[in-house]
N, C-alpha and C positions, 0 to 999 in steps of 0.2 A: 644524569651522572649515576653511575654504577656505585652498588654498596660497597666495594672492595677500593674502587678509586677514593668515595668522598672518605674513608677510614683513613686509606694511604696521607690523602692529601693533610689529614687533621694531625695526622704522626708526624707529618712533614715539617710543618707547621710549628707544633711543638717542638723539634728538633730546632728548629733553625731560630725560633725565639730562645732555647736554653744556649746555643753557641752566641749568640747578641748577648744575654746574659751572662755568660762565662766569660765572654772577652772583655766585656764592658769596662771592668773597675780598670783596664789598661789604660784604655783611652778618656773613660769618665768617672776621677776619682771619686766623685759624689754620689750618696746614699739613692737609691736607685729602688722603688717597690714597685714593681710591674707584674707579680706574680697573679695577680687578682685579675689587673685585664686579661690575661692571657688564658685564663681560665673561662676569663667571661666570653673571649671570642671563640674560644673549641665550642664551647655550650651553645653559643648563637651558631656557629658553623654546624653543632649537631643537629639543632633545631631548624635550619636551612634544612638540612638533607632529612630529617625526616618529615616536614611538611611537605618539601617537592614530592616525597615517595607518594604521601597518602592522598593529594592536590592533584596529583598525575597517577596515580593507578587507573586502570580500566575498570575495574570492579567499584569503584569510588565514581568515575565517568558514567558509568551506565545506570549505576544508582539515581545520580543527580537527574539524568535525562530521564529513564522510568520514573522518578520521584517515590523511590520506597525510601519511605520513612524510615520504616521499620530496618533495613540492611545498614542505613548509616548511622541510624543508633545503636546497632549492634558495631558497627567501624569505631565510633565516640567512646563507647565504652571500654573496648578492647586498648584504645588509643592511650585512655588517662589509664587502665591495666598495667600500662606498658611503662607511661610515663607518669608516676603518683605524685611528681612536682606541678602539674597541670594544675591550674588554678578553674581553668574554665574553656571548654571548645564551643566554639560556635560554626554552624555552615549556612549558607544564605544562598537566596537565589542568585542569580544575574541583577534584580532591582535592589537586591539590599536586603529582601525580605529574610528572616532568619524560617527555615522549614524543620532545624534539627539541633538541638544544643543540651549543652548536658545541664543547664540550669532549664528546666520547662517551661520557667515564665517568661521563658526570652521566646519561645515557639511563635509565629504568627507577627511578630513585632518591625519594626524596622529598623535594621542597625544601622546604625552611624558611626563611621572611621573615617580616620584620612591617612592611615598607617598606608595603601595603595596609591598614592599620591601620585608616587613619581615611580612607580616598577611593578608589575605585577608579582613579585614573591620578594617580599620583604621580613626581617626580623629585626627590633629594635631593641635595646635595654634600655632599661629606666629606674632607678634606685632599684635594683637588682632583681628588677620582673623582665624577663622576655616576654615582647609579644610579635605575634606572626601573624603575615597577613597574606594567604597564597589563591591566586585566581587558579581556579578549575575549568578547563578549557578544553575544547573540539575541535581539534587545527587553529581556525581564527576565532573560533565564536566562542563567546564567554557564557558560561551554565551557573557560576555560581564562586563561591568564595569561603575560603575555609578560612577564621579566626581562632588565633585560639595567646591565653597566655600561660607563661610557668613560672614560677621565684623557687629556684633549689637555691640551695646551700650553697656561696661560694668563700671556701676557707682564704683566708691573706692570706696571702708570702712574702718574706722580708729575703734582699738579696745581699750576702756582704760585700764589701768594698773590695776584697783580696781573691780573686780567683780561686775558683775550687774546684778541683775533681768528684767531691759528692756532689755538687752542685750539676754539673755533666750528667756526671751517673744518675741521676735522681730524673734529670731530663728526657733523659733516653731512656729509662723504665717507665715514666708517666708517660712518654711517646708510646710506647710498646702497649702501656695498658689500655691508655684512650684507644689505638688501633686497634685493642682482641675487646673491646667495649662496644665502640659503635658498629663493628663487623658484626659480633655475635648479639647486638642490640636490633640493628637494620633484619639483621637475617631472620632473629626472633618473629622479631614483628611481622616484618612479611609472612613468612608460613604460617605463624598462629593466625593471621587474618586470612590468608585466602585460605587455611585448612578450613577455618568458622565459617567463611564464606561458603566452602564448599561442601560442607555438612551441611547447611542452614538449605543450600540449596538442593540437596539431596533429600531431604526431608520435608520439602515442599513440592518439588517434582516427580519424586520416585512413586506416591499415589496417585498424580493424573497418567503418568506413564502404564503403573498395571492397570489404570481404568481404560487407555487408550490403545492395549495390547488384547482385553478382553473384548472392547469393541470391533477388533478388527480381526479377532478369532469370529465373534458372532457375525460380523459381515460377510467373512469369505465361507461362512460354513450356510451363511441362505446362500449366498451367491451359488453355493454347488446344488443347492436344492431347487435352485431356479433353474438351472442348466439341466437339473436330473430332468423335471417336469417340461422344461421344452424340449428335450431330446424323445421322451414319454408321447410329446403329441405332435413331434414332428414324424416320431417312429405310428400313431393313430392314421392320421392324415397321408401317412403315405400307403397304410392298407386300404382306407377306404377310396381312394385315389386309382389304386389297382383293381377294387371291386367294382368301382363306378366304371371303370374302363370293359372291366369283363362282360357288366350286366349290359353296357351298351353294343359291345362286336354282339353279344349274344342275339335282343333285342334287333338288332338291325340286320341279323343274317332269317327271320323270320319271315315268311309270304307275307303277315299282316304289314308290315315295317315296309315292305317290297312295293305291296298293292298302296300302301299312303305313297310311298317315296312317286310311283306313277300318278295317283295321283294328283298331287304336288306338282310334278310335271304340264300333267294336262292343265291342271287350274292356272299353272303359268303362262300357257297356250293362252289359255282363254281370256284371261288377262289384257295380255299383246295386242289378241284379236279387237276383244274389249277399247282398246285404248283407242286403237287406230278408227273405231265404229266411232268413237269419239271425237277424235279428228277431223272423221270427215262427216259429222252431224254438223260441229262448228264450220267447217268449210260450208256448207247445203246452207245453214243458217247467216252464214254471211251475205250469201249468192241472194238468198230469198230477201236480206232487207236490202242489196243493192235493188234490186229489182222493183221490190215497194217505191223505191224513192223515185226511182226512174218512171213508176206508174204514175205515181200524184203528179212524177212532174208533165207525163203527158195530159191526165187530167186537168189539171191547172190551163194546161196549152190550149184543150180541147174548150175548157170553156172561157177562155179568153177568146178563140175564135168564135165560138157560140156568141158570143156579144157582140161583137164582130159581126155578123153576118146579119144578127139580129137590128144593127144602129143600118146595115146597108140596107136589107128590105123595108128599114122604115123609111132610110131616104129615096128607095124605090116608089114606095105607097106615095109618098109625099110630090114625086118626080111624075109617075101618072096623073096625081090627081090633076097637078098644073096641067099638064099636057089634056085631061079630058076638058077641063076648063077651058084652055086655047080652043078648043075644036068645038067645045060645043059653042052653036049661034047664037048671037045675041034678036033678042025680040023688041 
């Protein structure tokens, strides 16, 4: 709800409880004090719209998620500035834990309420203390919980029994004033906290920033001193590139360069020649150990017939001797 609506709606409000009240003693002759709730509910209706402001700001959201302490103490303090009926603000985690409160020994503790029971942004009165209980929240997820209570001043009003035009009039200037009140209260408050907010952050960011501007002058000023130096030895490297080239046409248009380059040549000849002499030693040396193998094997042959011939002559010797024995006579 916008500061200009929840103001509208509090005028509204008030208007339409003083025309109940001005018509009233027609229909309800009897004594009638309602001046006091109606006061009590602007002040809870105010108290509503400025919890939702500071429960739902971005700058109060990012605090709780960052966890600076330190910015919502500056929010707490700015807050009871604003509102000096504040009895006590408290802000907690999501578990309850209190991280920020303007009493210090609540810091670290865990708070216990059930004012959140049934809503998450609640304001209650109770022998004439408001207390407010407003969830701080990220779309659906819950960061934390702003408490806090007030007891102002609420003067009686007695209404008389006979209709009255002060009575009107009176309603519709306290409408007009609650509306340039909580306009010019809402609006206060806002600016004075995001101008602190925006000083606070100016005065913490503004020295990493020239220290991060200095760095980035010093980086891009090696950066150019790196480019100078490889421009420097790309410009080296490309002279001695060209001398390397000269001293070699030079070098190789020389007879010395000429007579190596021949021979280079010839030794490659001889090489070739070389190789194939190699070739065919390996060839010659294959040839000679086929041949070996094929000699033993004839050797082997030869003296396996050698035995051979040798077991026939002895069955020779052996075949005479019988045969001299038959022939020679017996005596």
């Amino acid at each position: 709800m916008s500061k200009v609506s929840s103001a509208i709606i509090a005028a509204l409000f008030i208007v339409l409880l003083t025309a109940f009240f001005y018509l009233s003693p027609r229909y309800f002759p009897q004594e009638t004090a309602g001046g006091s709730e109606v006061i009590k509910e602007t002040l809870a209706k105010r108290f509503v719209n400025v919890g939702n402001f500071i429960a739902h700001s971005s700058f109060v959201i990012d605090a709780v998620i960052e966890n600076q302490t330190g910015r919502l103490t500056e929010i707490i303090v700015q807050f009871r500035r604003d509102e000096p009926d504040l009895q006590y603000v408290h802000i907690t985690d999501a578990k309850g834990k209190v991280i920020v409160s303007s009493n210090e020994e609540m810091v670290g503790t865990q708070y216990e309420s059930n004012i959140l029971a049934t809503r998450s942004s609640v304001v209650r009165e109770k022998s004439g203390v408001f207390e407010g209980g407003f969830e701080i929240r990220l779309k659906q997820t819950k960061l934390g919980v702003l408490y806090f209570a007030a007891k102002p001043d609420i003067p009686i009003a007695t209404v008389s029994i006979t209709p009255s035009p002060i009575l009107a009039a009176v309603g519709i200037a306290v409408a007009i004033i609650v509306f340039i009140i909580l306009f010019s209260m809402q609006q206060n408050l806002e600016s004075s906290i995001v101008a602190h907010i925006n000083k606070r952050q100016e005065e913490v960011f503004s020295p990493k920033i020239e220290s991060l501007k200095k760095e980035q002058e010093q980086i891009q000023q090696d950066v150019e001193d790196y480019n100078r130096q490889v421009e420097d030895a790309r410009k080296r490297l490309q002279g001695l590139t060209e001398e390397y080239e000269a001293r070699k046409k030079k070098l190789e248009s020389t007879p010395v360069m000429q007579s190596i380059d021949k021979l280079k040549e010839t030794e490659a000849g001889l090489l070739k020649h070389l190789e194939k002499l190699k070739e065919e030693e390996q060839r010659l040396s294959k040839e000679i150990t086929l041949l070996s193998q094929k000699r033993e094997e004839v050797r082997s042959a030869l003296e396996a017939e050698k035995k051979e011939e040798k077991t026939l002559h002895e069955k020779l010797d052996l075949i005479k001797k019988k045969i001299l024995h038959l022939e020679t006579p017996k005596k």
